[in-house]
N, C-alpha and C positions, 0 to 999 in steps of 0.2 A: 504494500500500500504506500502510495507518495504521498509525501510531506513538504507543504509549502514553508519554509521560514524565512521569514524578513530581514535580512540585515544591514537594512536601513530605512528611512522613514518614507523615500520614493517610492521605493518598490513596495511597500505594503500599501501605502495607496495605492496605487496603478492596479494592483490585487485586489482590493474593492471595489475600484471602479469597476472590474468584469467579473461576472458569476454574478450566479443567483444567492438567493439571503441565507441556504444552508450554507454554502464555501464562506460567505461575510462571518457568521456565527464562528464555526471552525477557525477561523482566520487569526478573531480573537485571542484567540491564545497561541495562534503561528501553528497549528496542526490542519491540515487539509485532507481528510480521507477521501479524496476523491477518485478514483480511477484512474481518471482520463488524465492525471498529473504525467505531465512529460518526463518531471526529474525527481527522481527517487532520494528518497532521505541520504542513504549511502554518497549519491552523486553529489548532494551538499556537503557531509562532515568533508566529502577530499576539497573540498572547495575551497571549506573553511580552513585547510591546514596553511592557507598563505595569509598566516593571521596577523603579520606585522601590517599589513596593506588593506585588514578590513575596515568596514565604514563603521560608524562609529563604537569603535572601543580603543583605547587607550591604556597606556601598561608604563608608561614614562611621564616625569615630571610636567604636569596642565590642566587641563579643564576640558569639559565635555558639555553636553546643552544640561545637565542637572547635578552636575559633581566637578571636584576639583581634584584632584591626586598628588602625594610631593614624599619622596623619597632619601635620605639622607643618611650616608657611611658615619659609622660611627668610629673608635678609636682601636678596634679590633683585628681589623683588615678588611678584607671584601666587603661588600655590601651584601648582605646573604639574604637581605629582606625583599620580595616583591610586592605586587601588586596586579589589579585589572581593575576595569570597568568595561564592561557592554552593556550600552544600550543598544534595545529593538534587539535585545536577546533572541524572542524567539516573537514577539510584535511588537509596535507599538510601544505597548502597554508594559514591555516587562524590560528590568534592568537588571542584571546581574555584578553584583560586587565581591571583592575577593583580595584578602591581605592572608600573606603566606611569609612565615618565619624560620630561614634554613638555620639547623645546627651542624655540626660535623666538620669533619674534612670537607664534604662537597656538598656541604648545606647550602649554599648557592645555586649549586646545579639542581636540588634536589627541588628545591622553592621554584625556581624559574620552570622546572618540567611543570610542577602539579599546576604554576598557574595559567600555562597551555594549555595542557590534556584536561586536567576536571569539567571546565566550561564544556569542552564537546560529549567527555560521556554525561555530562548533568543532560545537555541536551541528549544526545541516544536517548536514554533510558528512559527518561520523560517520553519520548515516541514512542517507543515501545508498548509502554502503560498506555497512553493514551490509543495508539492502535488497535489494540488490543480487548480496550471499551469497548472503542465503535463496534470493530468485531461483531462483539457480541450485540449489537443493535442496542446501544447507549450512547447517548450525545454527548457532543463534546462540551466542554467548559466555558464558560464565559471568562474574559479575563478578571473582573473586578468581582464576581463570587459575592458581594451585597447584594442581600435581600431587599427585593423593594417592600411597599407598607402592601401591595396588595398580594403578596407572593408569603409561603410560611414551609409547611412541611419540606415541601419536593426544594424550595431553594436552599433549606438548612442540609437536606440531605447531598446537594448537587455543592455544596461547600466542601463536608464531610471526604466527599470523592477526591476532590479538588485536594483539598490538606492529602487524604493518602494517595494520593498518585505521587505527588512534590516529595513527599512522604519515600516511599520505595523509592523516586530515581536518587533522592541522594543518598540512600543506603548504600544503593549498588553502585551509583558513579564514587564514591568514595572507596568501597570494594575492590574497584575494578582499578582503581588510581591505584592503589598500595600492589596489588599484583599484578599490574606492568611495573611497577620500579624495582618489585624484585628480581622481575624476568628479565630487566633491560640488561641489554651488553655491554654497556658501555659507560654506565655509572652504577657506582659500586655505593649502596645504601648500607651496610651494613654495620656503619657505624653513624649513618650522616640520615638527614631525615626534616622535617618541617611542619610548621604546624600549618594551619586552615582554619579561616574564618571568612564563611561565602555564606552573600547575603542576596537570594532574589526577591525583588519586589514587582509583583505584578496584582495594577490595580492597587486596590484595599489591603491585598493582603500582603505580609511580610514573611516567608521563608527561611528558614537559618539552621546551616550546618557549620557544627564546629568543634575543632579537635586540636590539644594542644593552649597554648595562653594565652595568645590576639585573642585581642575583644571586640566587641561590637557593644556602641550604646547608642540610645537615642535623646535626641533633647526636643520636649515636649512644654506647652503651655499647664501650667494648673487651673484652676479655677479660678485663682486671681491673675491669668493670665500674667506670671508669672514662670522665668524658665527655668525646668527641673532636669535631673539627669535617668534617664532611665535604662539600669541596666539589663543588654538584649542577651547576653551569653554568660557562661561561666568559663571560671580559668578553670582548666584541666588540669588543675596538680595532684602530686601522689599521696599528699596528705588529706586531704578529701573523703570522708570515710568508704565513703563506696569503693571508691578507686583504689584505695588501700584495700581495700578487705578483695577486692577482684586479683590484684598485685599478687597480693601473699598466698591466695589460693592456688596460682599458679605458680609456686616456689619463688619470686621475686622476694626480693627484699625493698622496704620502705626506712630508711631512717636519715637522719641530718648529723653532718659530721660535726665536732665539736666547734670548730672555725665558725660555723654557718648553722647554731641550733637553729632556727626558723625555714631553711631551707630544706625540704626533705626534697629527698630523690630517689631513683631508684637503679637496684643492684640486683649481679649479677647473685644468685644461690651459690657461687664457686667461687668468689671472686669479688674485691672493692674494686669495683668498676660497673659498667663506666657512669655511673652517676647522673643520670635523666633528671633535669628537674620538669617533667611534667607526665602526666600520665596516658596520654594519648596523640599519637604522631605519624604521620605519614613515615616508611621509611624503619630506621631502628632498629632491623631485622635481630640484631643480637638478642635483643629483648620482645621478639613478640610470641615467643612459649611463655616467659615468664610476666605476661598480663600488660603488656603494653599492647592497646591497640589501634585500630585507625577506623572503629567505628563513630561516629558523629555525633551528637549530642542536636538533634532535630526538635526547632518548636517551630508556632506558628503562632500570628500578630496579626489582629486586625486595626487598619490604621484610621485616624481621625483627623480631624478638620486640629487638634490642636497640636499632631505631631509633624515636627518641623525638620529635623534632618537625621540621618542617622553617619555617626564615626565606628569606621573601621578601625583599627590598628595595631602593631605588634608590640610586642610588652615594654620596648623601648619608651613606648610614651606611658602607656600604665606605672612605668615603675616608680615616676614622679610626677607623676599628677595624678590627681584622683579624678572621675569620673563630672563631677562639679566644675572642676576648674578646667575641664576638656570643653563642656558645655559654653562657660562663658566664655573659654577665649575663641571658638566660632561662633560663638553668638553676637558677641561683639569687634568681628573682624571688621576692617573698612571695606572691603566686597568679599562678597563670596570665593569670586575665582582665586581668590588668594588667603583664604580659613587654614588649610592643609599646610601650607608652606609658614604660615606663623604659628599654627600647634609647634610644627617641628621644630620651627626656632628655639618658641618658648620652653619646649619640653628638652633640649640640646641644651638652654642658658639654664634649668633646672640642674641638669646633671652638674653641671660647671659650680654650683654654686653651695649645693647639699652634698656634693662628693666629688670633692675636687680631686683627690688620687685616686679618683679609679675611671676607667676608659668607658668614656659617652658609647651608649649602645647603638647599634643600627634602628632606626628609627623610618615608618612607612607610615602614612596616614591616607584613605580614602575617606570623602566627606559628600554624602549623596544627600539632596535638599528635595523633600518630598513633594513639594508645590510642582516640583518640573523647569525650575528658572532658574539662571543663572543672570548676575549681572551684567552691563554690558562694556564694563570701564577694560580699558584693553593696558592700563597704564602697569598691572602686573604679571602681563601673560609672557613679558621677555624672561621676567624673573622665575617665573615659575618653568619654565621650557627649558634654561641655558644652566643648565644642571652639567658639571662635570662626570659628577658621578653615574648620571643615568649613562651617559655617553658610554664610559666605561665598563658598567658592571650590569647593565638593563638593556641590551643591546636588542633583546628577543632572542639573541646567536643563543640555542642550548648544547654547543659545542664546548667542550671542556678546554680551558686554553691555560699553556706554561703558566700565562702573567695571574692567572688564578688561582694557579695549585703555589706561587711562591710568594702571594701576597696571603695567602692561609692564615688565621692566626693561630698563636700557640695557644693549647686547653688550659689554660691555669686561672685557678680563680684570683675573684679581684678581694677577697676580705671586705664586702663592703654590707653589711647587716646594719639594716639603722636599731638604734635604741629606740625603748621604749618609752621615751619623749618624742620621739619624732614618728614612730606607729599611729600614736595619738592622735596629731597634727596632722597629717597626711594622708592618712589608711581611711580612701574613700568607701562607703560601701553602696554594692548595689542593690538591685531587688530583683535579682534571680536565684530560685533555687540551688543547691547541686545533687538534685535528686537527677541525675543522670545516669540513666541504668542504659545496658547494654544494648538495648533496643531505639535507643537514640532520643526517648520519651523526656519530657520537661517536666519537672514537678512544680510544687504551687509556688508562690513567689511572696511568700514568708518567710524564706531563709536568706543568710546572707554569706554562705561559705563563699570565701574567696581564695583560690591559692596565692600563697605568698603575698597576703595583702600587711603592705607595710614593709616589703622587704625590697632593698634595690636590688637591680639586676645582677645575677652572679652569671656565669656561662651555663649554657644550658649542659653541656659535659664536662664532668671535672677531668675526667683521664682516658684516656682508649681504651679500651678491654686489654689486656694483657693474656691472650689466650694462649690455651698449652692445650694438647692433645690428652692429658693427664688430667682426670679429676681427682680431689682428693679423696680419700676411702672413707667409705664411713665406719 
């Protein structure tokens, strides 16, 4: 069965304009089960692999018609952090965002593959499910999934579908990511690996997988239209109870070395090594018998007239600022196209300032504004483009290159643990559960577990596995 998808906002008009109102319905969410489709979904994904050149999405330091992106090395070496946006994902109506955190030797490479491949198998998989309805003589979706006042049962149920379709493709494009990196030839995960935090928004509703310690929050109006911080995800750390108790079940070990009591991590059953500080990650392969995984942590948001943008980003900026003070400094940016590029500052002039010996983290911000606007001042679109580093280290090239395996940094940690005066002071908290169970499910959002909240950033590996063919005997 063909599948129409839009990858730009021409062509899905010029798509409406022909067919009848069943193809327009379908369209809506970028699925066309029509027959008589010339080009088969297949003949799109190869389309799409010439993705430095597609129309709107972006992966380097700018702006897009509803978000802005900005990327910045920190004092470690490479830039190991990425990035995406696509808009007209799959129509219209839907946008897809994504901040990816490499650790390891070729946590770079590892972060730049997933932030390629995931967007197409998200898409596959989505068609797949959705084919597969029709199939069976079930209609497709509408994009925006709100109920009008005259509509009740059949729309709450044609939601319901809508959440588990979104539902299974990111199970299995997540799936399906971690075992192509293990099969690949040509980079070696086995000790290197990255985190995900991919946000689609389509219509009303809001989408979220995410695995590993990038957050995602939104900042929303209260009732005295006032602006608050709302958090969309949880950190994936080993201290976590769940994550812990999943860890240890599978012989893993959970604990924090004396240097960094707040930081736990996780180890090998043989072996101090190599020391994960999170519990879930693309990649990591030493660790995924003993309870690391790369299954997702899946909710769904229905969005309102007073929710105003939502930030992506990798722990480099969580680590010094809390979730409040992310909110007002794009709240009160002087334009939008340039919110991303002054978190970063700000949150780089944080490091400098709260931990001045220890090396500023890589730092990545996506800032998507749910209105759909962007301002139109063009006075910081040079600043935000003429990025060295994007030049350098965001090329899209997912080729492994010398100047990257010798600008590598070394694993050692930084000793940088704040006190508990400055936990205090700075340990934002959100309002998302961590009742994140292995099925990807969100629990209520009366809890406030955060990993390592209040701790700065250490490395996410303290040492390499030191493997030997020789277990010790019991």
């Amino acid at each position: 069965m063909g599948c129409c998808v839009s990858t730009s906002s021409k062509s899905a008009r010029s798509s409406r304009s022909t067919g009848d109102t069943n193809v327009q319905t379908c369209l809506e969410i970028g699925f066309c089960g029509q027959k008589s489709a010339r080009r088969t979904f297949s003949d799109h994904v190869i389309s799409l692999h010439q993705l430095p050149s597609l129309p709107n999405r972006i992966f380097t330091n700018g702006k897009s018609r509803s978000s802005c992106i900005f990327t910045q090395q920190g004092r470690k070496g490479i830039n190991q952090d990425a990035m995406i946006v696509w808009e007209d994902f799959i129509s219209e109506d839907v946008t897809f965002c994504g901040v990816f955190d490499g650790h390891g030797p070729h946590g770079h490479l590892v972060a730049r593959k997933v932030r390629e491949a995931l967007p197409l198998k998200l898409l596959s998989f989505l068609h797949s499910s959705e084919s597969g309805q029709n199939g069976s003589g079930k209609t497709c979706f509408r994009g925006s999934m709100k109920p009008e006042s005259g509509e009740s049962e059949k729309d709450v149920a044609a939601e319901d579908k809508l959440n588990s379709m979104w539902r299974e493709a990111f199970m299995k494009a997540y799936k399906a990511m971690d075992k192509e990196l293990r099969s690949h030839p040509n980079l070696d995960c086995f000790c290197s690996g990255s985190t995900a935090v991919t946000v689609v928004k389509q219509g009303s509703n809001l989408f979220m997988g995410n695995i590993g310690d990038s957050r995602a929050i939104m900042g929303s109006k209260d009732i005295n239209d006032v602006m608050v911080a709302i958090q969309l995800t949880v950190d994936l750390k080993p201290d976590l109870p769940r994550e812990a108790e999943r860890i240890k079940r599978c012989k893993g070990r959970v604990f924090a070395l004396q240097d960094e009591p707040e930081v736990h991590r996780v180890w090998l059953p043989f072996d101090d090594a190599p020391g994960l500080a999170m519990a879930r990650a693309f990649g990591d392969f030493c660790l995924k018998e003993y309870g690391v995984i790369s299954i997702p942590e899946f909710s769904h948001r229905l969005l309102t007239d007073k929710d105003q943008f939502i930030v992506l980003a990798s722990d480099g900026i969580w680590d010094v600022l809390s979730n409040e003070e992310v909110v007002k400094i794009v709240s009160l940016a002087p334009s939008r196209s340039s919110a991303a590029r002054i978190l970063v500052d700000s949150a780089v002039r944080e490091w400098k300032l709260k931990y001045p010996t220890s090396k500023v983290d890589d730092c990545a911000v996506v800032c998507l504004f749910l209105d759909g606007k962007m301002d139109s001042e063009s006075d910081c679109d040079e600043q935000c483009f003429s990025s060295a580093i994007m030049q350098s280290n965001h090329s899209g090239n997912l080729v492994e290159t010398d100047d990257g395996q010798k600008s590598e940094p070394t694993l050692q940690r930084n000793f940088t643990v704040r006190s508990s005066e400055e936990n205090g002071r700075y340990g934002g908290r959100g309002g998302v559960s961590v009742d994140a169970v292995e099925d990807g499910r969100s629990g209520p959002e009366d809890q406030n577990w955060l990993g390592l909240e209040g701790v700065s950033r250490v490395n996410s590996l303290v040492q390499l596995p030191r493997f030997s063919e020789e277990k010790p005997n019991n």
